[in-house]
N, C-alpha and C positions, 0 to 999 in steps of 0.2 A: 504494500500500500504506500499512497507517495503524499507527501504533503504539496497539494497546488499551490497554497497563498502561500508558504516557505516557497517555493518554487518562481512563482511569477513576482515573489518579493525580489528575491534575488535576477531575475531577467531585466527588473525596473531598473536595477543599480549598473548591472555588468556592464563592464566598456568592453566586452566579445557577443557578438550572435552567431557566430559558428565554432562549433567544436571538431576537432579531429578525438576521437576517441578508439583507443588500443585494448587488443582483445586475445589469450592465447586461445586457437584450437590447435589440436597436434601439438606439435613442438615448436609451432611455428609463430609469430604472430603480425597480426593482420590491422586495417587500420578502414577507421569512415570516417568521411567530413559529413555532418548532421546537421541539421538549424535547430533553435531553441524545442521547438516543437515533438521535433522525433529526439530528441534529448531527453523529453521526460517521459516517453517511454520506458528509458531505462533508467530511470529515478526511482529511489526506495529510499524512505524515511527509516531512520533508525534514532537511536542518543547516544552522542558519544558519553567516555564515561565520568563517570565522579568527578574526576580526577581534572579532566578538560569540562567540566560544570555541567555535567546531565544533562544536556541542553540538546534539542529534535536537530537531527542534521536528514541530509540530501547525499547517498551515495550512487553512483552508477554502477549499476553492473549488467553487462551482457550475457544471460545464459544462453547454455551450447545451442538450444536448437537454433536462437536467434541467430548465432554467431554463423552457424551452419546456412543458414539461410542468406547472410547479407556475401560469403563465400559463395552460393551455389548461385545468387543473385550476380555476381560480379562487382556490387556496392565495395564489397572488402577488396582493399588494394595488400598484398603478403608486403610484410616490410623486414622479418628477418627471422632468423631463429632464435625461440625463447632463451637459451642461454646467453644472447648478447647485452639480456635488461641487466643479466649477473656481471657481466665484465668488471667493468669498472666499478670497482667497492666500495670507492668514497660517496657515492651516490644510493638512493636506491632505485627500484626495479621503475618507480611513476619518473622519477629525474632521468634514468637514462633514457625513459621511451621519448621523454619530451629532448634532449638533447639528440638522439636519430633522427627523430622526427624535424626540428629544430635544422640538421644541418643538411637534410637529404632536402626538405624544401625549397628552405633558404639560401642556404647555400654559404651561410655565415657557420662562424663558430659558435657552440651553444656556450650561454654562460649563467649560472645559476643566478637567479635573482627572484626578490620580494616586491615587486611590482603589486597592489594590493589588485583583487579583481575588478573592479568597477573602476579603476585610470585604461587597462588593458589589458587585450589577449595575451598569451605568451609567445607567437606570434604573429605579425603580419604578415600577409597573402593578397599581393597585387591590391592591396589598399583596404582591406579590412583585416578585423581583429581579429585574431583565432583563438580560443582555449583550447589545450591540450590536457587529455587525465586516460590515465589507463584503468581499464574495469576495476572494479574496488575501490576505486577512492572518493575521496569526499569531495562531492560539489560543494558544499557550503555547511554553513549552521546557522541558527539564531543569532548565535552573537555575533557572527560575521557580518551577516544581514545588518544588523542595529548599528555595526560600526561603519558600515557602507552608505546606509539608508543616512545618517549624519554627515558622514564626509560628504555625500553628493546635494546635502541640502545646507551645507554650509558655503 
């Protein structure tokens, strides 16, 4: 189940409407550019925990038959094999798909940064924003929201 108004809270703020988003099937993994819309598709509320304030977050994930499908559709473009998210350890598995991602596009070198979501994508694509996030991870949360929803109204 997905929370909508967490949802189109966070569309209000975001400085991206398209996401590329990464997915393993096989051993392989694969990749779609999406709009807001077929995004929340793949949106699931959950909380994160105690510890980060119990607070209703927004994760993505693609299950297999989906993944199976945007593959047997053509939608999924393979972009390498799953061991390459492991290479590099100073990173993890969401940081390296976005620096592949990042430099196979672009064609620049990736470089880790906290750019807040609502300034911009992670990156640009022939003049718009993109977000990048690999299955599993968090779109956003509440307090994210609140501290977006301020910045963009200040």
């Amino acid at each position: 189940m997905m929370n909508l108004d967490l949802a189109h809270r966070y569309n209000r703020c975001a400085g991206a409407h398209k996401y590329i988003v990464g997915f393993a099937y096989g051993k392989k993994i694969y990749y779609i550019t999406i709009d807001f819309p077929e995004l929340c598709q793949l949106l699931h509320s959950s909380r994160t925990s105690s510890k980060r304030g119990g607070v209703q977050q927004l994760r993505i994930y693609v299950k297999a038959e989906r993944a199976g499908y945007y593959i047997q559709t053509g939608k999924a473009t393979e972009l390498c094999d799953e061991s390459e998210l492991r290479a590099d350890t100073k990173h993890n598995k969401g940081e390296n798909f976005e620096r592949i991602i990042t430099e196979l596009l672009t064609g620049t070198v990736w470089v880790k940064d906290s750019t807040p979501f609502w300034k911009a994508g992670d990156i640009n694509l022939n003049g718009e924003e993109v977000q990048i996030k690999l299955n599993g991870a968090e779109l956003t949360n509440e307090k994210a929201i609140a501290t977006a929803e301020a910045a963009v109204a200040a």
